[in-house]
N, C-alpha and C positions, 0 to 999 in steps of 0.2 A: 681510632684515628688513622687517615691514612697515611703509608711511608711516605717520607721525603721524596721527591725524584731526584736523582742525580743530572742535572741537565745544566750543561757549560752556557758560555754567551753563544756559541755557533748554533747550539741546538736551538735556542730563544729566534737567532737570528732567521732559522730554516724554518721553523712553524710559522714566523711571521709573514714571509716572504708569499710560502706557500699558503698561507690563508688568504690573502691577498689576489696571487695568481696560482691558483694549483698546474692550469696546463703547463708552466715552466719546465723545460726539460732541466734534468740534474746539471747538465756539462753548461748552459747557457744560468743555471742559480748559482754554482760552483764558482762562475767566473765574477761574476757576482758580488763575491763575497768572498772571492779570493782564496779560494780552494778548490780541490779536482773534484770532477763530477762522478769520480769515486769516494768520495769523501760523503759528497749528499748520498750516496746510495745507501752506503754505510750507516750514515745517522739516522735514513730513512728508516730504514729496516730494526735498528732500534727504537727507536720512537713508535714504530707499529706493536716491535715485540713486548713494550712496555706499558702498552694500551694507554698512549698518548695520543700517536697517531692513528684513525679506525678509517681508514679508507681515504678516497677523495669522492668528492660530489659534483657531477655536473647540475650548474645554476639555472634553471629552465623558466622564462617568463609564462607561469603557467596561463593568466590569463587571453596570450600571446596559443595557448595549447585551447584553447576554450573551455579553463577552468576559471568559471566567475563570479562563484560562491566561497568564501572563506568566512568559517562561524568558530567560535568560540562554545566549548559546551563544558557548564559548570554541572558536574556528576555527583547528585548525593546518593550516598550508600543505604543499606537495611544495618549495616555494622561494620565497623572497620577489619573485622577479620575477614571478610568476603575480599578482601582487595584483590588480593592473588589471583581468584579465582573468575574475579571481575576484569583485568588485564586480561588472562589468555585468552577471551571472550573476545574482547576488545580489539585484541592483536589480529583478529580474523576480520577487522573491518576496513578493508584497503583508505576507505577515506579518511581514517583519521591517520593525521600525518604525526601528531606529536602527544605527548601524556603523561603527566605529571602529577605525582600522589602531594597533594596542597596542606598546610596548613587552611583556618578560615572558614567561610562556610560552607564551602564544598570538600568534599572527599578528594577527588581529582579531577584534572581540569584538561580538553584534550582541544584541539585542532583537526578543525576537518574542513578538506578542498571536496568540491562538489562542481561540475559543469555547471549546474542551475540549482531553485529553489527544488524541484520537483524532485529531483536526484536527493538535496538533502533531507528532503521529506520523509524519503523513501526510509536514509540510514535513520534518522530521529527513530520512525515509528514503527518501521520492520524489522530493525536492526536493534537499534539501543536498546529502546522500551523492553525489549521481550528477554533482554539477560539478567538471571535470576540473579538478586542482589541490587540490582542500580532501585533505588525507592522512588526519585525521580530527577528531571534534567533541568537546567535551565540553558536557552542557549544566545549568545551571541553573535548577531551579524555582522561584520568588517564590512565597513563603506568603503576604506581605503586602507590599503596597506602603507603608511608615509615613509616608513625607512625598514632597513634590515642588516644590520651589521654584525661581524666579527667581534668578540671581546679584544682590547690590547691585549695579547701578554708580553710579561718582561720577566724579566730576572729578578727584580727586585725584590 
């Protein structure tokens, strides 16, 4: 089970804020929320050290970048013990952006942005197919991405 975090209302208050607008400068969230913009630094810097906070992300309309393929690919395995060894494979495939070890009828379940069909072609059948362990894929094509949000958090 994992530990408790120790984390006040103010801390609640900062992750919200900054999930919301990350470019917020501290002195301009601070004011905010009615504390100095040493105070945000401060809480920052815990929040990182405590592997709450892992960085910040610039939001990029990728299809706005000419990425205009986004598939869904459900991955069954030869065994679940390959998982390990099926991720650090995985991880060398820039196009998949996310990957998730599932319950259900896949093994794990991954996200991949592609410019085009031909691109994801390529990762499907030069790429996935040939890592030893995956037994076979099924995949998913997004029509539309309709929303994309934050979880709330609160204190509660």
């Amino acid at each position: 089970m994992a530990a408790k975090l120790n984390l006040d209302k103010l801390d609640y208050e900062i992750i919200f804020e900054m999930m919301e607008t990350a470019e917020i400068s501290y002195a301009d969230l601070g004011k905010k929320l009615f504390v100095s913009g040493g105070t945000i630094h401060v809480r920052i810097k815990k929040l990182q050290e405590m592997g709450v906070v892992k960085g910040t992300r610039l939001n990029v309309d990728l299809k706005a970048m000419g990425y205009d393929v986004i598939a869904f690919i459900g991955i069954y395995l030869e065994k679940s013990s390959l998982y390990d060894d099926v991720v650090k494979e995985l991880k060398n495939i820039p196009e998949i952006v996310r990957l998730n070890y599932t319950t259900g009828n896949y093994s794990m379940f991954a996200e991949i942005v592609c410019k085009d069909i031909t691109q994801l072609r390529s990762v499907l059948h030069d790429e996935l197919q040939k890592i030893k362990g995956i037994e076979r894929t099924e995949t998913f094509i997004s029509l539309e991405e309709s929303f994309i949000r934050n979880v709330v958090v609160t204190n509660n």
